[in-house]
SEVEX-557329 format. One line per field, with one value per residue (C-alpha): residue in one letter; residue number from 1; y, x negated, z negated. Coordinates in steps of 0.2 Angstrom, whole numbers, plus 5000, padded with zeros to 4 digits. Each point is the difference from the previous one (the first is absolute). Example, Ala and Ser with C-alpha at 12.3 -4.5 7.8 and 13.67 -1.06 7.14 Angstrom:
SEVEX-557329
aa [A;S];
i [1;2];
c2 [4978;5017];
c1 [4938;4994];
c3 [4961;5003];
This chain:
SEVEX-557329
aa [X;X;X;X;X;X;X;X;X;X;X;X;X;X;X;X;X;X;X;X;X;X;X;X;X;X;X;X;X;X;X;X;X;X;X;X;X;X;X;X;X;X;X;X;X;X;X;X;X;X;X;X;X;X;X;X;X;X;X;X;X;X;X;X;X;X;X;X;X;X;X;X;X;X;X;X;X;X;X;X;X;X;X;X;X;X;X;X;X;X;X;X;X;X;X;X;X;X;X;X;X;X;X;X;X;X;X;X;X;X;X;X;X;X;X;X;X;X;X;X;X;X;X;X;X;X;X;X;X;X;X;X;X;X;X;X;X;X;X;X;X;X;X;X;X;X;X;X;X;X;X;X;X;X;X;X;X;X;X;X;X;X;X;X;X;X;X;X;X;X;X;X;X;X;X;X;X;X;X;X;X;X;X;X;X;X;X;X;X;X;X;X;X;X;X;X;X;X;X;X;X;X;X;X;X;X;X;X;X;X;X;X;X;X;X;X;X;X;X;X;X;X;X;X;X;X;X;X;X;X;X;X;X;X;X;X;X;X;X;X;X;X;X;X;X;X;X;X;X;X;X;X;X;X;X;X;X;X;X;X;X;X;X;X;X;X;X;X];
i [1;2;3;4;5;6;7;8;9;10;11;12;13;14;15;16;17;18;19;20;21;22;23;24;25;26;27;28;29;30;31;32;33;34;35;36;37;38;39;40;41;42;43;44;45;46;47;48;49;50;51;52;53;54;55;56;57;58;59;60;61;62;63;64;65;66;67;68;69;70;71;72;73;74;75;76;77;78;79;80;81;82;83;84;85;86;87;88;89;90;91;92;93;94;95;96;97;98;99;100;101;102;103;104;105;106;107;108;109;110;111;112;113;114;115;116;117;118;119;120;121;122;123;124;125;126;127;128;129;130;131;132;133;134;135;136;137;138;139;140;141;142;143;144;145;146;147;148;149;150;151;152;153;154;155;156;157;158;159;160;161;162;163;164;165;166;167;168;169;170;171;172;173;174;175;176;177;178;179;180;181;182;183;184;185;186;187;188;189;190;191;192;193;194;195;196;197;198;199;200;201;202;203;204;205;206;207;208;209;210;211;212;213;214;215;216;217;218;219;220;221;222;223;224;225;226;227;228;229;230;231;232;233;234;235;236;237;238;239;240;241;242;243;244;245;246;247;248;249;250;251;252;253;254;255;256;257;258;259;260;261;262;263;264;265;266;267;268];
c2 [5133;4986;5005;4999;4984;5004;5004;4995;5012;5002;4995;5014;5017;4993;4986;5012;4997;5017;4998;4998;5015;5011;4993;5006;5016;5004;4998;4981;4987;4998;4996;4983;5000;5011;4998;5007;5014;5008;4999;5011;5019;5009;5016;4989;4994;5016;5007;4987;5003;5017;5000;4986;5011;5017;5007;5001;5016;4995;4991;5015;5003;4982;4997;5016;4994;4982;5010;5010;4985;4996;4981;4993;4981;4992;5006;5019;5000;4992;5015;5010;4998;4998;5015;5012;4993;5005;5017;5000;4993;5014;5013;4996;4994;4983;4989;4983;4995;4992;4989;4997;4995;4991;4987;5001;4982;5005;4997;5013;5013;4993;5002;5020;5001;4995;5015;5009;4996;4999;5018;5010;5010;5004;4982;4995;4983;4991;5005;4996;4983;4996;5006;4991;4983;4994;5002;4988;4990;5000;4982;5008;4998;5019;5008;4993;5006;5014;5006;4998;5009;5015;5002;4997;5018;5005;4984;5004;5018;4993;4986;4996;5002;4990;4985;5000;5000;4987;4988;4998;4996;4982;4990;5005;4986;5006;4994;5014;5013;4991;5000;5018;5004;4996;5002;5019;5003;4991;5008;4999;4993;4999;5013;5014;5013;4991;5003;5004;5000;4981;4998;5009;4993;4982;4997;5014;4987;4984;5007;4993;4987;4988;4995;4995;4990;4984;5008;4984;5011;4997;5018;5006;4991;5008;5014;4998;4993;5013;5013;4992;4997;5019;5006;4987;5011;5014;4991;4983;4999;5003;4984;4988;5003;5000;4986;4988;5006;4996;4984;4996;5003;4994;4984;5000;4997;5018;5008;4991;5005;5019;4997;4994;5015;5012;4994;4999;5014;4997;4983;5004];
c1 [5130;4987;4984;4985;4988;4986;4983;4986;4988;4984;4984;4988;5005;4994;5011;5016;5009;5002;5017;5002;4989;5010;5018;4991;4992;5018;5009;5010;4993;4992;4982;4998;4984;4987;4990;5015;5003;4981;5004;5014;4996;5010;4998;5007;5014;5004;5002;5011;5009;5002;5005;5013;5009;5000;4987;4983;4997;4995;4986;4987;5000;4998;4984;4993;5001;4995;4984;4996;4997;4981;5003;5013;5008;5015;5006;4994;5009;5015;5001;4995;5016;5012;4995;5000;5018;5005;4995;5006;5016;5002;4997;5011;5013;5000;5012;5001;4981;4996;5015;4992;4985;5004;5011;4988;4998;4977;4993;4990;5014;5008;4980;5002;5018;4993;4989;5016;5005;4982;4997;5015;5000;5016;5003;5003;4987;5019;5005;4981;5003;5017;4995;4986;5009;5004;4985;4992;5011;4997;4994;4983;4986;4997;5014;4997;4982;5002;5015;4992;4985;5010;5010;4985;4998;5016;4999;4982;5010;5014;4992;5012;5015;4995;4994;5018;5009;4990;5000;5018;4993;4993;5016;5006;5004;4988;4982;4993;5008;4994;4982;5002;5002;4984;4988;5008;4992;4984;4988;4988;5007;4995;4996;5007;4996;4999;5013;4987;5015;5001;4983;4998;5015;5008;5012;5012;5001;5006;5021;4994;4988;5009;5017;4988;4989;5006;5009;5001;4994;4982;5001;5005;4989;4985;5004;5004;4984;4991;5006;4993;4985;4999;5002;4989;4985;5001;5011;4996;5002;5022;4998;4992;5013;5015;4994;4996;5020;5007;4993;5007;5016;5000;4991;5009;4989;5006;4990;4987;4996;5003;4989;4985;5002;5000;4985;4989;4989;4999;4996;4984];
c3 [4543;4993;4995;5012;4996;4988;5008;4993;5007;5009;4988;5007;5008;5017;4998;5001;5014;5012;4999;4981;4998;5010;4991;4984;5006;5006;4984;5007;4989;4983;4996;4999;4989;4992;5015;5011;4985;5005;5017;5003;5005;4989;5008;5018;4988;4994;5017;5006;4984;5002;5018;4995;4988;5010;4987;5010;4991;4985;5009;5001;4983;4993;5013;4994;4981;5006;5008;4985;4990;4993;5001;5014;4996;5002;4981;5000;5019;4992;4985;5012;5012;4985;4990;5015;5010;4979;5004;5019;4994;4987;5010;5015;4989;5004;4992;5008;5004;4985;5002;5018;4994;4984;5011;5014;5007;5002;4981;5002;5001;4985;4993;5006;4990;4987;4996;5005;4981;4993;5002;5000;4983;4999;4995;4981;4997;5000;5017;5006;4991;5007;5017;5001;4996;5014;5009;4987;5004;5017;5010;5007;4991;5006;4993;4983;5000;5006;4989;4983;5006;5007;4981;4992;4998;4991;4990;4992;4997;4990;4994;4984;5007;5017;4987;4993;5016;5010;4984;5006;5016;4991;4999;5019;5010;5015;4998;5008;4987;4986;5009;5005;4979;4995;5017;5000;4983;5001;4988;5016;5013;5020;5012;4986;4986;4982;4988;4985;4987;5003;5000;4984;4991;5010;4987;5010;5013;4989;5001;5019;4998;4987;5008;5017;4990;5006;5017;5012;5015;5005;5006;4985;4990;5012;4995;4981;4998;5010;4991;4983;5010;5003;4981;4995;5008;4987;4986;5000;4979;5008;5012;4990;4986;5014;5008;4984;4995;5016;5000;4984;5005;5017;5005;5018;5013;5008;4985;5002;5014;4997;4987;5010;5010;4985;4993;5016;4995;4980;5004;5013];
């Protein structure tokens, strides 16, 4: 079967056909964009979802989490829904969903499994790791987003041993790995708690940092400089000096601009 022509999707939520909205609240189609991403009701989707699957029993008790929360968006929902079809899962024994959700053709399910992962404890921070792969992998902008953010947690917790395995994560083949390598540890990072021990001392992150200095993806180069650009905020001294030796030893354009990134906030 080919795939369906990409859509470019709608530039306001008004602009979203009826139709589209429906196929995306129904669990059919991908999001197209961010704009289309905000649009979907989770809790419609999760329905359709659940009713799809034979488990529409795990719906009460995932809308009465979602309704306890101080601050509803499109992320807490998404923890939200993951964390508790963990617990539903658990409790009724339930081995396949995560399977169902993990090759679910909606991003958002995929977004849901990921938390799946994120915040089962019973996983060692290399099952969370290797689970988690393919999911920053994955061709939505969504999935990747969502997925570093939802083993987040459990990386900040095994911070050492998490540095060593994603540094092998660098010289894979798939863009999106090597990116997910360093935006997973950002000392700072977006839209999550800060990883003070990379804040306080960066140098744990270079076993991640040097082999992507000169990475030929944009998107990883984003984020390589990004993350520079966040442990330069409380170590600048660390940046200056990483910088002025990456630029010694690399005068590719690639590091340049990583380097122009990085030093965004020392230069202001």
């Amino acid at each position: 079967m080919s795939k369906p022509a990409k859509r470019k999707g709608a530039r306001s939520t008004k602009d979203i056909p009826r139709d589209i909205l429906e196929q995306l609240n129904s669990g059919f189609i991908e999001t197209a964009n961010l704009v289309e991403w905000l649009a979907v009701d989770q809790k419609f989707l999760l329905q359709n979802f659940l009713t799809q699957t034979a488990r529409i029993l795990y719906f009460e008790p995932v809308i009465q989490q979602i309704t306890q929360l101080k601050k509803q968006t499109v992320n807490t929902i998404n923890e939200t829904i993951g964390t508790t079809i963990l617990k539903q899962a658990a409790i009724h024994e339930d081995q396949e969903i995560f399977e169902l959700m993990a090759q679910h053709q909606a991003d958002l399910v995929r977004c849901w499994a990921t938390y799946m992962i994120g915040k089962n404890t019973d996983l060692s921070i290399l099952q969370v790791l290797d689970a988690i792969q393919p999911f920053a992998a994955d061709q939505h902008f969504g999935v990747r987003e969502i997925c570093w953010m939802a083993v987040r947690q459990p990386i900040t917790q095994n911070l050492i041993q998490s540095i060593h395995i994603l540094s092998g994560w660098t010289t894979m083949a798939d863009e999106n790995i090597r990116r997910f390598s360093t935006e997973a540890t950002r000392p700072r990072g977006v839209w999550c708690n800060h990883i003070d021990q990379l804040k306080d001392n960066p140098v744990l992150g270079l076993t991640i940092l040097e082999p992507l200095k000169s990475d030929p993806s944009k998107y990883v180069q984003d984020s390589v400089g990004n993350w520079l650009n966040d442990a330069s905020k409380t170590r600048p001294d660390f940046v200056i000096a990483t910088t002025a030796k990456w630029e010694k030893e690399s005068g590719s354009k690639e590091t340049a601009y990583i380097l122009k990134k990085a030093l965004r906030t020392v230069n202001k």
